[in-house]
N, C-alpha and C positions, 0 to 999 in steps of 0.2 A: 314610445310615445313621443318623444323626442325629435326622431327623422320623420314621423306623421307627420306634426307640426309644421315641421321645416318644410315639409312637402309643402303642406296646405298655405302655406304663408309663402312658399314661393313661386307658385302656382292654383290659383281657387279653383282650378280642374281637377287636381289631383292628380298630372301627368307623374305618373313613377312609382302609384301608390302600390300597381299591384307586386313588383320588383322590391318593393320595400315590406310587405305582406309576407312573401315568395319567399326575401332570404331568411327574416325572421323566424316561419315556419319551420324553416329548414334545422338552423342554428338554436332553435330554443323549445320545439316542440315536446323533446321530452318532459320536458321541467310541467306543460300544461297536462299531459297524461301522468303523471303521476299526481298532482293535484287532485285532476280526476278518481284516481285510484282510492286514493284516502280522503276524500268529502264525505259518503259517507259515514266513518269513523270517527270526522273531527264532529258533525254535525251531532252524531249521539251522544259524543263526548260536549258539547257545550248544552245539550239536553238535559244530563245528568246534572253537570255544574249549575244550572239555573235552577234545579230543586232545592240547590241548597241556597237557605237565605242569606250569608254571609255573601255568598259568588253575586245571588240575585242583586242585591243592594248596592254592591260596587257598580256592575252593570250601570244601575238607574243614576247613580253618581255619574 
């Protein structure tokens, strides 16, 4: 988010964003496929947690 910014603050065109996209993808891709992988597992598992009233009420805190 960081070199966006820079982008965008150093140019309102956005010259270099797709190079700054590109190496990203390259370099940290994995990390968002496995996100993917276990969403839904986390997603069942805050399911579960939000049955219980203890978990629920922290939540609304």
């Amino acid at each position: 988010m960081n070199e966006l910014e820079k982008c965008w603050q150093e140019n309102i065109l956005l010259q270099g964003i797709c190079d700054i996209v590109r190496r990203h993808a390259e370099q940290h891709f994995h990390v968002y496929v496995k996100y993917c992988e276990n969403q839904a597992l986390m997603v069942r598992a805050l399911q579960r947690l939000r049955e219980r009233p203890a978990f629920a009420n922290a939540l609304k805190r």
